[in-house]
TORPAKE-846181 format. One record per residue: chain; x, y, z of N, C-alpha, C in turn; residue in three letters. Coordinates in nm, 2 decimals, decimal comma, m for minus. Example, Ala and Ser with C-alpha at 12.3 -4.5 7.8 and 13.67 -1.06 7.14 Angstrom:
BEGIN
+-------+--------+--------+--------+--------+--------+--------+--------+--------+--------+--------+
| semar |   n.px |   n.py |   n.pz |  ca.px |  ca.py |  ca.pz |   c.px |   c.py |   c.pz | torkol |
+-------+--------+--------+--------+--------+--------+--------+--------+--------+--------+--------+
|     A |   1,32 |  m0,57 |   0,78 |   1,23 |  m0,45 |   0,78 |   1,32 |  m0,33 |   0,78 |    ala |
|     A |   1,28 |  m0,22 |   0,71 |   1,37 |  m0,11 |   0,71 |   1,29 |   0,00 |   0,79 |    ser |
+-------+--------+--------+--------+--------+--------+--------+--------+--------+--------+--------+
END
This chain:
BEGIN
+-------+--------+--------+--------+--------+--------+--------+--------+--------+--------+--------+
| semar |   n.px |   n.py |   n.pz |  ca.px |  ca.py |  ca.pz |   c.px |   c.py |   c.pz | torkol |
+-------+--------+--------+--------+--------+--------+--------+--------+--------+--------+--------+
|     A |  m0,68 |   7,77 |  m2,53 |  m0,80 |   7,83 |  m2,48 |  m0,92 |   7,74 |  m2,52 |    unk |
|     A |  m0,92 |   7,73 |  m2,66 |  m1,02 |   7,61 |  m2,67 |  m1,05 |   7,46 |  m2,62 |    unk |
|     A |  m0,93 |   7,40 |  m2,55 |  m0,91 |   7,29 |  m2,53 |  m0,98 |   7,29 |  m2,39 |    unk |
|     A |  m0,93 |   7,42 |  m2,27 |  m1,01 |   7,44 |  m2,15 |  m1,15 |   7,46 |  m2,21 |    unk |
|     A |  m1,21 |   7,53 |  m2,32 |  m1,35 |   7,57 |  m2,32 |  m1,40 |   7,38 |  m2,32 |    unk |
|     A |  m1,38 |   7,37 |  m2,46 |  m1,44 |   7,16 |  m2,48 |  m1,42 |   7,09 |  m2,37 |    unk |
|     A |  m1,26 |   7,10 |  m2,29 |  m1,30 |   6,97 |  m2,19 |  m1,33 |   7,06 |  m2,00 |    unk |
|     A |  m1,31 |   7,16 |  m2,03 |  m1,34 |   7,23 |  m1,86 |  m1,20 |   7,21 |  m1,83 |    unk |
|     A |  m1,24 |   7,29 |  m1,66 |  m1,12 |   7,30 |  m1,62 |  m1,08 |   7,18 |  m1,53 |    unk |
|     A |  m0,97 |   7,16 |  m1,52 |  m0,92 |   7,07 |  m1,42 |  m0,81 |   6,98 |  m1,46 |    unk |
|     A |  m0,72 |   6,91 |  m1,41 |  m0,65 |   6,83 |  m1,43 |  m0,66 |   6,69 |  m1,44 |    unk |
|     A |  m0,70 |   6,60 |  m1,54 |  m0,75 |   6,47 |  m1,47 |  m0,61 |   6,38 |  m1,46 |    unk |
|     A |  m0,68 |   6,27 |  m1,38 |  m0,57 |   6,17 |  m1,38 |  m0,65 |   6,04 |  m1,35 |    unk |
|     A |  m0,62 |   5,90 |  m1,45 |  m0,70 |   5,83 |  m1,41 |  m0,56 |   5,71 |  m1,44 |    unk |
|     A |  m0,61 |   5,63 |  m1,32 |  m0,51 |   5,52 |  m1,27 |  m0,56 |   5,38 |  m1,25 |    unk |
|     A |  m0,56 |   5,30 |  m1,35 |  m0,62 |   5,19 |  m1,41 |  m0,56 |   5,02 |  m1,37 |    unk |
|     A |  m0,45 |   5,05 |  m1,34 |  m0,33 |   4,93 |  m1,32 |  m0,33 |   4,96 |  m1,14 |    unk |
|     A |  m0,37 |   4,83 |  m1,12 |  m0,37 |   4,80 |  m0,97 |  m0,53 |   4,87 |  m0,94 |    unk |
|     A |  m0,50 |   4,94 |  m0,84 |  m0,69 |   4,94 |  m0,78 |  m0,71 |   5,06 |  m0,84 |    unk |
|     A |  m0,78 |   5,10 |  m0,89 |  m0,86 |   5,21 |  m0,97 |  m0,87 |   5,36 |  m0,91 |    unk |
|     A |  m0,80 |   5,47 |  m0,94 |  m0,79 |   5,60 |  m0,91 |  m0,79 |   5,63 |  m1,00 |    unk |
|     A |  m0,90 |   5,83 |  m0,98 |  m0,94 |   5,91 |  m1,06 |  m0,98 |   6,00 |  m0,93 |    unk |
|     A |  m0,81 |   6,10 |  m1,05 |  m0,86 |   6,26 |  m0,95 |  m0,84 |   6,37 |  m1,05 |    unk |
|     A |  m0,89 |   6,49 |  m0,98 |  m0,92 |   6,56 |  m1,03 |  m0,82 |   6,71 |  m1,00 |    unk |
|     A |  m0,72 |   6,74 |  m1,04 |  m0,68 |   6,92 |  m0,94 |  m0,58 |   6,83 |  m0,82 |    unk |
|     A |  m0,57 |   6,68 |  m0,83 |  m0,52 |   6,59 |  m0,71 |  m0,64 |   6,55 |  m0,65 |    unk |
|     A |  m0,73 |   6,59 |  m0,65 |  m0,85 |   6,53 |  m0,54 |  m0,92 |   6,40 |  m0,58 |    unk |
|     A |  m0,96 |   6,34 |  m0,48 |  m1,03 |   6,21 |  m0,56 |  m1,18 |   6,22 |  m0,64 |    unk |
|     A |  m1,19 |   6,15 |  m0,70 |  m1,32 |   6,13 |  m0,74 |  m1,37 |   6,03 |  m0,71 |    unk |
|     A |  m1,48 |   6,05 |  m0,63 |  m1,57 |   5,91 |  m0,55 |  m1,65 |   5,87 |  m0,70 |    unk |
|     A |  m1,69 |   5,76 |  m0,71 |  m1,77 |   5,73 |  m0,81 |  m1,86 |   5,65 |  m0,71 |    unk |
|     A |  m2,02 |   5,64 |  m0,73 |  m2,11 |   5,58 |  m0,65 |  m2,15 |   5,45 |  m0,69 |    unk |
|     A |  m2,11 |   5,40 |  m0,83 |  m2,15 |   5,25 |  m0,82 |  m2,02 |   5,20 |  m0,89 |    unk |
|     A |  m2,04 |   5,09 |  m0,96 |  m1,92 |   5,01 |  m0,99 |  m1,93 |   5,08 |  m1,16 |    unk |
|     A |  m2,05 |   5,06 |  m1,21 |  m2,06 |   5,06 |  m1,33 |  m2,04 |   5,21 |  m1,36 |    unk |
|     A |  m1,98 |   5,31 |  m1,30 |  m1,94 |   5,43 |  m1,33 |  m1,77 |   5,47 |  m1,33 |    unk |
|     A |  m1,69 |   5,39 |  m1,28 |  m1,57 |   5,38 |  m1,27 |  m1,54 |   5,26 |  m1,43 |    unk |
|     A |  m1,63 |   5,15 |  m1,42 |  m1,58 |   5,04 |  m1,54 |  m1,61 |   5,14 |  m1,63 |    unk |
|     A |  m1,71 |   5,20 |  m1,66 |  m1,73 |   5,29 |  m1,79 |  m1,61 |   5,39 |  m1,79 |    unk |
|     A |  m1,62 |   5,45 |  m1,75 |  m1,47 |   5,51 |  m1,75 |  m1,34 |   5,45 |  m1,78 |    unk |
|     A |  m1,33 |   5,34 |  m1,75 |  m1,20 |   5,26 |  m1,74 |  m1,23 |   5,20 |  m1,91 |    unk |
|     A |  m1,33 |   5,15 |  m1,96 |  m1,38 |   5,14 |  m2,09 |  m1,32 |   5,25 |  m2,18 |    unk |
|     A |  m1,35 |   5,34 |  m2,17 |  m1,37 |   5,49 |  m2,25 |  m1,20 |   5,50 |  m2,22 |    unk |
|     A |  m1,16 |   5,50 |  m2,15 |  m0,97 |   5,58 |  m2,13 |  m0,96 |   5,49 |  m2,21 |    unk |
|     A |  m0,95 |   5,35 |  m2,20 |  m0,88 |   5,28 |  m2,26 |  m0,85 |   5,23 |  m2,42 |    unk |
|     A |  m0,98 |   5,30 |  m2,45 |  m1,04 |   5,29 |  m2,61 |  m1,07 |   5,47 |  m2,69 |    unk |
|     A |  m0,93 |   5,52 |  m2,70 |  m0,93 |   5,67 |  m2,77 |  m1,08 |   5,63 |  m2,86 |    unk |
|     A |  m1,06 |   5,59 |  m2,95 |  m1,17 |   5,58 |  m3,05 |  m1,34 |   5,61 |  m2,98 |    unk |
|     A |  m1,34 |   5,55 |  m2,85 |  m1,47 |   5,57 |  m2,77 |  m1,51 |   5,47 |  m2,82 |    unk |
|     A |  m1,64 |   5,39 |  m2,72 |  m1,70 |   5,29 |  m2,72 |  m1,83 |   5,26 |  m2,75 |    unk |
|     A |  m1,88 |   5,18 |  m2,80 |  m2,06 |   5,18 |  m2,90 |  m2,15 |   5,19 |  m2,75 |    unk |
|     A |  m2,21 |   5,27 |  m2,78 |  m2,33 |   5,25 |  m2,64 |  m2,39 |   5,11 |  m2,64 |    unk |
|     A |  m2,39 |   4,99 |  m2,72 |  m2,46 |   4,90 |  m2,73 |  m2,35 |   4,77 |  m2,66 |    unk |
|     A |  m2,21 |   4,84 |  m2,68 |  m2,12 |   4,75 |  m2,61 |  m2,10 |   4,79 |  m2,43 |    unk |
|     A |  m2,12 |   4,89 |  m2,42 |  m2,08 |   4,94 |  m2,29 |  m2,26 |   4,87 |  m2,22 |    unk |
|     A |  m2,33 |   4,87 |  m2,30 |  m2,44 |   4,80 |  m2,19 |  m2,44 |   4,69 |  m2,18 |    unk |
|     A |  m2,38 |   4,58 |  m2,34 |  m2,40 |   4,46 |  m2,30 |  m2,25 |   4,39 |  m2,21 |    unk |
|     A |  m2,18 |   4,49 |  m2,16 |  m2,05 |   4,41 |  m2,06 |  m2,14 |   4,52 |  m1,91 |    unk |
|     A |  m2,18 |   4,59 |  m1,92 |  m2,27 |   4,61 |  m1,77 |  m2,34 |   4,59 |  m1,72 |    unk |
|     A |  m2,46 |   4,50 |  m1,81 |  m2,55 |   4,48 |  m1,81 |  m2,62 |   4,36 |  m1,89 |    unk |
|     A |  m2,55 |   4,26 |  m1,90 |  m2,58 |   4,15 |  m2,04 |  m2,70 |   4,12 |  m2,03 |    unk |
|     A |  m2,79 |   4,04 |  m1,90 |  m2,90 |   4,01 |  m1,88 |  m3,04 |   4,09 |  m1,87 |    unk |
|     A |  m2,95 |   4,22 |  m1,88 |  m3,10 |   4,32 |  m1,89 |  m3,25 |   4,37 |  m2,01 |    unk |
|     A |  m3,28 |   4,36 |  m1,95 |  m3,45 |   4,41 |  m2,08 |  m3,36 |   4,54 |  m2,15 |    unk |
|     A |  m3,36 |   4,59 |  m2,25 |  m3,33 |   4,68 |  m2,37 |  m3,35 |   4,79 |  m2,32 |    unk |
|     A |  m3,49 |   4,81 |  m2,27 |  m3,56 |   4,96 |  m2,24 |  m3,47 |   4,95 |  m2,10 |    unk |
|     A |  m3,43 |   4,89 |  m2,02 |  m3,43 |   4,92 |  m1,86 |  m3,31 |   4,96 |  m1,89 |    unk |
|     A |  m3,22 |   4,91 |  m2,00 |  m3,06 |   4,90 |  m1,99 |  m3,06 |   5,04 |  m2,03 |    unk |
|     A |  m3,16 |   5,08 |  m2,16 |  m3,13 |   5,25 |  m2,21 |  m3,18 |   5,33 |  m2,10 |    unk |
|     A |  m3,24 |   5,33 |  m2,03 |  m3,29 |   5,47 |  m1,86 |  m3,11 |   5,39 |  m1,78 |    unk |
|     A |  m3,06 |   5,32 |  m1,79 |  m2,98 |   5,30 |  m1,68 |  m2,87 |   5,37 |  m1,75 |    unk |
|     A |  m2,83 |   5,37 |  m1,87 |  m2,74 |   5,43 |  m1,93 |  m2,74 |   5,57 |  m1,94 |    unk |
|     A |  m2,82 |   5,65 |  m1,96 |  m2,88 |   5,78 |  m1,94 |  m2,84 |   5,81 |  m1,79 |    unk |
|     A |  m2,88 |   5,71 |  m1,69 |  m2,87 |   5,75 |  m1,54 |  m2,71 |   5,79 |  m1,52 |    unk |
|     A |  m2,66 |   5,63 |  m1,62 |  m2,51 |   5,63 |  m1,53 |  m2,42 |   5,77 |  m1,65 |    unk |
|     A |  m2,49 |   5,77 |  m1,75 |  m2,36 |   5,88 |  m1,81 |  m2,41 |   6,00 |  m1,74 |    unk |
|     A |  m2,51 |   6,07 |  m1,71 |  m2,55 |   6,15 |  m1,63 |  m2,46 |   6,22 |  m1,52 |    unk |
|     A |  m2,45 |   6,04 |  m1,40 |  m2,37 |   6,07 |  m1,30 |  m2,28 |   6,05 |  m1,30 |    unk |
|     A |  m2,17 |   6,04 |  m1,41 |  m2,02 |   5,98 |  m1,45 |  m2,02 |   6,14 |  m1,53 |    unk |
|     A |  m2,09 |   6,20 |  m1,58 |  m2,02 |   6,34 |  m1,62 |  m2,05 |   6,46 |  m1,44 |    unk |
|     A |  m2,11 |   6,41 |  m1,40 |  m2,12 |   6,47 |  m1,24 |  m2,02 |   6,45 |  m1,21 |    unk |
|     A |  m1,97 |   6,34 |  m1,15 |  m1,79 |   6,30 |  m1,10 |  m1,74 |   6,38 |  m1,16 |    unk |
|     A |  m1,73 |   6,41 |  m1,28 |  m1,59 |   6,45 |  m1,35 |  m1,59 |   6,60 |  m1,35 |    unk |
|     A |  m1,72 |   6,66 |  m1,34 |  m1,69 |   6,82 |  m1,28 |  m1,58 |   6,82 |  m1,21 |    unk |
|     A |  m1,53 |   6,97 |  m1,25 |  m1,52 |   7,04 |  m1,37 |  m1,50 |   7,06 |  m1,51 |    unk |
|     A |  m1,46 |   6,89 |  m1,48 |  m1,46 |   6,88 |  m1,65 |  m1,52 |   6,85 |  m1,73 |    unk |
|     A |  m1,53 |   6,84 |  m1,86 |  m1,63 |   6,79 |  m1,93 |  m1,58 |   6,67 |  m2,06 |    unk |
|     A |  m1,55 |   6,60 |  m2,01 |  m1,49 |   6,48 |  m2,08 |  m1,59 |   6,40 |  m2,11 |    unk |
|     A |  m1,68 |   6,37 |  m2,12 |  m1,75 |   6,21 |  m2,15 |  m1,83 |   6,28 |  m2,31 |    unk |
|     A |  m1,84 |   6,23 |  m2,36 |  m1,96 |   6,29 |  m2,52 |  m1,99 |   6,16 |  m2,55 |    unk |
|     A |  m2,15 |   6,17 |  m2,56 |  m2,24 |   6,08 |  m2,63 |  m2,30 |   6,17 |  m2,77 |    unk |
|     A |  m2,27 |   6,11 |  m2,89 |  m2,25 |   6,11 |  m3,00 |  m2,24 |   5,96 |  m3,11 |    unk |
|     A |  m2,35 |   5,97 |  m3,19 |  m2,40 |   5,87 |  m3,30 |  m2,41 |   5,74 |  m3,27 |    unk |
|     A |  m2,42 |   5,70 |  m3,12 |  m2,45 |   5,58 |  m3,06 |  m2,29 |   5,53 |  m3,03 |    unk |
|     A |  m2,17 |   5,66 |  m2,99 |  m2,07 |   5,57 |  m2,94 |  m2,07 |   5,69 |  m2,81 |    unk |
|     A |  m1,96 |   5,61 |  m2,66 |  m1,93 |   5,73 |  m2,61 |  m1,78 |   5,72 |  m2,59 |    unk |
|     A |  m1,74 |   5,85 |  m2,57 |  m1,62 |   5,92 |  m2,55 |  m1,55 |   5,97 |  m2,43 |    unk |
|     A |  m1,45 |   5,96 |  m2,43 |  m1,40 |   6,02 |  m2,32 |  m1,27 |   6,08 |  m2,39 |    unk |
|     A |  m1,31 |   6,25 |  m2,37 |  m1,16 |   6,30 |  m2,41 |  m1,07 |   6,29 |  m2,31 |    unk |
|     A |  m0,95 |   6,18 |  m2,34 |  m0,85 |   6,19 |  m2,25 |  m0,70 |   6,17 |  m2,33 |    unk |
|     A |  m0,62 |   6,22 |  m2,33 |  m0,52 |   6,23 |  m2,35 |  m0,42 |   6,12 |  m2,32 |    unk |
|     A |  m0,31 |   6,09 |  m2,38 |  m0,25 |   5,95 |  m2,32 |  m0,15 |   6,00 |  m2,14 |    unk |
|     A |  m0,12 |   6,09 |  m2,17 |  m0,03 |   6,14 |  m2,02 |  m0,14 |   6,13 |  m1,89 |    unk |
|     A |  m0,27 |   6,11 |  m1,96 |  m0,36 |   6,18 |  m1,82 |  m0,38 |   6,05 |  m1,79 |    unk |
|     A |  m0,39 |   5,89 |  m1,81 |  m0,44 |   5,74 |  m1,82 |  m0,32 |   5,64 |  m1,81 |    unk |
|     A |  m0,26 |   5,63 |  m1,70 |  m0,12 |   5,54 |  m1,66 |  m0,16 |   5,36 |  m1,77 |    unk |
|     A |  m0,27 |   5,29 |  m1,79 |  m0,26 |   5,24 |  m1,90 |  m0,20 |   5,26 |  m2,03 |    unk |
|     A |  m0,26 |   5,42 |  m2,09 |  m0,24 |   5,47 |  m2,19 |  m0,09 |   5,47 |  m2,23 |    unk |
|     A |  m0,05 |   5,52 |  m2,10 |   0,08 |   5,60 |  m2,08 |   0,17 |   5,50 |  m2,13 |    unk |
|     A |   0,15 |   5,39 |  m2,04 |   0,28 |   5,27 |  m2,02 |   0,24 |   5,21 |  m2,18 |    unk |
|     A |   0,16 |   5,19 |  m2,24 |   0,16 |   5,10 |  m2,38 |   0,19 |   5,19 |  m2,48 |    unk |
|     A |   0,21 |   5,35 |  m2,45 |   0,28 |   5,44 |  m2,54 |   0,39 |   5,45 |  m2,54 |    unk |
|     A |   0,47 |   5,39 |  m2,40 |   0,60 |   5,40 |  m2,38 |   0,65 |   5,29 |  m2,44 |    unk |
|     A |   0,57 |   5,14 |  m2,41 |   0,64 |   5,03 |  m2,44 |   0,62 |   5,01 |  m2,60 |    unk |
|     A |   0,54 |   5,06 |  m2,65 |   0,56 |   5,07 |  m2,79 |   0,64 |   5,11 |  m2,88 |    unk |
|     A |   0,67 |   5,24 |  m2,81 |   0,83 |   5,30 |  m2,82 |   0,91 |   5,24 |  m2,81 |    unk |
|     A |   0,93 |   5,19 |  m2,68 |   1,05 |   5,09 |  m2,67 |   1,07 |   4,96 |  m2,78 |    unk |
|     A |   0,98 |   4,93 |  m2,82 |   0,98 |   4,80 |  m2,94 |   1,06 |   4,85 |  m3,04 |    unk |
|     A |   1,06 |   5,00 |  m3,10 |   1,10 |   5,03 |  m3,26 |   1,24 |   5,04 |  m3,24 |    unk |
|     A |   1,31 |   4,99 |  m3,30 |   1,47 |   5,01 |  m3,32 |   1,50 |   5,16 |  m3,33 |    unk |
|     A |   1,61 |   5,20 |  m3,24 |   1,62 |   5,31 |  m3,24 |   1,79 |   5,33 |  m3,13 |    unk |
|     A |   1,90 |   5,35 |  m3,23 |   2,05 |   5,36 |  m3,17 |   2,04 |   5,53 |  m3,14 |    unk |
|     A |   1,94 |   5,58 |  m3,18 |   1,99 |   5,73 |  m3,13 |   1,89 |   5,79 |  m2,98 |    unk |
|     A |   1,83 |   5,67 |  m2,98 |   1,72 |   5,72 |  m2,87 |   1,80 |   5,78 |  m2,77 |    unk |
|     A |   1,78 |   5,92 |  m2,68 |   1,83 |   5,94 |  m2,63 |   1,82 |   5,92 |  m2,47 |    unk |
|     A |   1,70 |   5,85 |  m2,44 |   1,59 |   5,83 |  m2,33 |   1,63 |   5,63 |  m2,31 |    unk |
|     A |   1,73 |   5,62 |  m2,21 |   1,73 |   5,43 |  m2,18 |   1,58 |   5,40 |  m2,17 |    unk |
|     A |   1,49 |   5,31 |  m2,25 |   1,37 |   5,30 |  m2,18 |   1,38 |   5,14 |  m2,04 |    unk |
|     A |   1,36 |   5,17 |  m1,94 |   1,33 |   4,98 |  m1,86 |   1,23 |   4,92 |  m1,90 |    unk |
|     A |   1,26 |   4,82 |  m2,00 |   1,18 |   4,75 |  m2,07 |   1,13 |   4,65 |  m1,96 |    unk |
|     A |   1,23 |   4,60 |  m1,87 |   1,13 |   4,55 |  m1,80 |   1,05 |   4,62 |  m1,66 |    unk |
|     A |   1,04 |   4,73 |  m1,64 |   0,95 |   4,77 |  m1,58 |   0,86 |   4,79 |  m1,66 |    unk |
|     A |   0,87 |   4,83 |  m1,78 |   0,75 |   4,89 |  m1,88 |   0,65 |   4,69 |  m1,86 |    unk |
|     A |   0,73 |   4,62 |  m1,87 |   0,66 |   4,48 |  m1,88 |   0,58 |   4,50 |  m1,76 |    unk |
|     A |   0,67 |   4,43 |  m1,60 |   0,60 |   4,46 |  m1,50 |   0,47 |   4,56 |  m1,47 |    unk |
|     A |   0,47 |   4,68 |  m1,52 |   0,34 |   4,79 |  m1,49 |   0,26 |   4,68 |  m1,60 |    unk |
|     A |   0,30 |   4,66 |  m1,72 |   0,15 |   4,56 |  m1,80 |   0,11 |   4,44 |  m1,73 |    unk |
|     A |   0,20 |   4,38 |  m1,70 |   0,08 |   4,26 |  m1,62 |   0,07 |   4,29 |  m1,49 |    unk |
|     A |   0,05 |   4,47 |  m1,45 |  m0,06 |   4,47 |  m1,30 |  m0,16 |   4,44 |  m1,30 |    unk |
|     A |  m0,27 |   4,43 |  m1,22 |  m0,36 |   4,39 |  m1,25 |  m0,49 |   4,51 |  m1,31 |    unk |
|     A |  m0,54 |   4,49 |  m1,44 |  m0,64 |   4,60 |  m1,45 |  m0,76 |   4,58 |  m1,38 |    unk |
|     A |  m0,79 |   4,77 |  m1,31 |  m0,89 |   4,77 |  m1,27 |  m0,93 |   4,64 |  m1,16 |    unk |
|     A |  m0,82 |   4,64 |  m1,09 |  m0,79 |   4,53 |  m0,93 |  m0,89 |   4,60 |  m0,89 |    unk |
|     A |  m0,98 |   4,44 |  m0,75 |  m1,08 |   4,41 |  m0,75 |  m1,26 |   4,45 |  m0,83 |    unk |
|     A |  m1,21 |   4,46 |  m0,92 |  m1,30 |   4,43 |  m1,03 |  m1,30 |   4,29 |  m1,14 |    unk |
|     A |  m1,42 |   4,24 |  m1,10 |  m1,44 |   4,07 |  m1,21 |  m1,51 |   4,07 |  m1,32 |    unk |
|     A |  m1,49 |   4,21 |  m1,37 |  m1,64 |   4,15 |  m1,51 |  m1,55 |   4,12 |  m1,60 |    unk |
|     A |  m1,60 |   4,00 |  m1,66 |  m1,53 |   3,93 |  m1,80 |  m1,48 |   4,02 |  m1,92 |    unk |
|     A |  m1,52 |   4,15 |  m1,93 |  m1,46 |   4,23 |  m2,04 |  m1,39 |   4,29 |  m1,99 |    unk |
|     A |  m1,31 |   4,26 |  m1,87 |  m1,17 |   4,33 |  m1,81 |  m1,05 |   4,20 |  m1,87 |    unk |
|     A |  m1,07 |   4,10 |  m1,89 |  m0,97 |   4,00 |  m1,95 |  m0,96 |   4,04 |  m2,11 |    unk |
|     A |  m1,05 |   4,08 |  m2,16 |  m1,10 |   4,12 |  m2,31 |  m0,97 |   4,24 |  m2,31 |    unk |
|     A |  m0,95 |   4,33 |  m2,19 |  m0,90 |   4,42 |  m2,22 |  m0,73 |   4,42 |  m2,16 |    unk |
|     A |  m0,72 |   4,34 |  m2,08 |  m0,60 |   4,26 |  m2,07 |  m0,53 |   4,20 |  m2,13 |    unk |
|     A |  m0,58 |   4,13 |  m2,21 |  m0,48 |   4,07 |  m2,32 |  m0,38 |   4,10 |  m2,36 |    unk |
|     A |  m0,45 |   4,24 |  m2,47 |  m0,37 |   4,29 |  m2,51 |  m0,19 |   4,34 |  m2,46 |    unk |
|     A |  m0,24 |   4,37 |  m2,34 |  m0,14 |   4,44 |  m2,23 |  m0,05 |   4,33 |  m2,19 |    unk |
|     A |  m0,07 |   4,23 |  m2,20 |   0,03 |   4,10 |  m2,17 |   0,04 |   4,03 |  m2,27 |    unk |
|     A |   0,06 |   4,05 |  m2,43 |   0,09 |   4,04 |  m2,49 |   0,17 |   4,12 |  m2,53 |    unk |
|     A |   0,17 |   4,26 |  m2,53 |   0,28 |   4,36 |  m2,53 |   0,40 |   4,32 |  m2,41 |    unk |
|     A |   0,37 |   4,29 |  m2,31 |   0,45 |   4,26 |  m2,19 |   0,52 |   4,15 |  m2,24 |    unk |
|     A |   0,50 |   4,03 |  m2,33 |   0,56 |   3,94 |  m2,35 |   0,66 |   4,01 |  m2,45 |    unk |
|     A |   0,63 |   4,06 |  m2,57 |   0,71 |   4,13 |  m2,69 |   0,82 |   4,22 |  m2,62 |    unk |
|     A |   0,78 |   4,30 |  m2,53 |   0,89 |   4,37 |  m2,46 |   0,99 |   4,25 |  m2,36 |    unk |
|     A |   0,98 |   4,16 |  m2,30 |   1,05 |   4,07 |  m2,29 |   1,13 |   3,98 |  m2,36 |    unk |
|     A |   1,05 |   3,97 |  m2,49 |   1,17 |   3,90 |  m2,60 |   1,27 |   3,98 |  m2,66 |    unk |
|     A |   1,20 |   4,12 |  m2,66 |   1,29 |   4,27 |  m2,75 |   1,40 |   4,28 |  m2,62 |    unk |
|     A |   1,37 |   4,25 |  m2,52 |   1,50 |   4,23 |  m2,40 |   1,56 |   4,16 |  m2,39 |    unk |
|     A |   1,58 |   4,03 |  m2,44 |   1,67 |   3,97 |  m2,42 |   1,77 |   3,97 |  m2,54 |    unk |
+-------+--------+--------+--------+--------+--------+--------+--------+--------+--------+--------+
END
């Protein structure tokens, strides 16, 4: 009961690997600019949540300070619009948040699986395909999107992709 009250109702699903989906109940979520989907894709990807001072300077590196804080205001504004009914995003001590769960974020998902698959384990009762779990990591994140802190956040993911190919052979 509390968990509907803090994040609202709805089901989310956000889909990061290859071209970028986020619905809601099944339905889509249109997002109106670019920098409302990257923020999101930011926030799923980082449980911990993200410093408001990082999320402006990969949206906005060349901007005046004051223009960047009304733009950020604007865009968390209409990035918790999209997400009615729910209420996922929280700005809090200069970081922001996005309550998401790892089942709800097909990134999340696959690096919780392949992580799994890395630990030794003869009683596992679940075969994991290590290498599909690879293949889903080097899709491409957030396809057709170019900002330089999408390779920052790939790395990672193809480094795991490599470890799950060596733990394969």
């Amino acid at each position: 009961a509390w968990a509907i009250l803090l994040r609202g109702r709805g089901v989310l699903e956000i889909r990061l690997l290859g071209i970028p989906a986020v619905t809601i109940d099944g339905a889509p979520v249109r997002f109106t600019t670019r920098a409302e989907i990257e923020t999101l894709a930011m926030l799923a990807l980082q449980p911990a949540g993200v410093s408001i001072s990082t999320v402006c300077d990969r949206l906005w590196p060349e901007e005046d300070p004051e223009r960047v804080a009304h733009r950020l205001d604007n865009l968390v504004s209409s990035l918790r619009g999209a997400l009615l009914p729910t209420t996922r995003v929280r700005r809090s001590h200069g970081m922001l948040e996005l309550d998401v769960a790892a089942h709800e974020c097909d990134v999340r998902l696959v690096v919780e699986q392949a992580r799994a698959a890395l630990v030794p384990d003869r009683e596992r009762a679940v075969v994991t395909d290590v290498a599909d779990l690879a293949a889903q990591l080097r899709r491409p994140l957030l396809a057709g999107h170019e900002a330089p802190w999408i390779g920052l956040e790939t790395a990672p993911l193809l480094r795991l992709a490599a470890r799950l190919d060596q733990g394969a052979r």
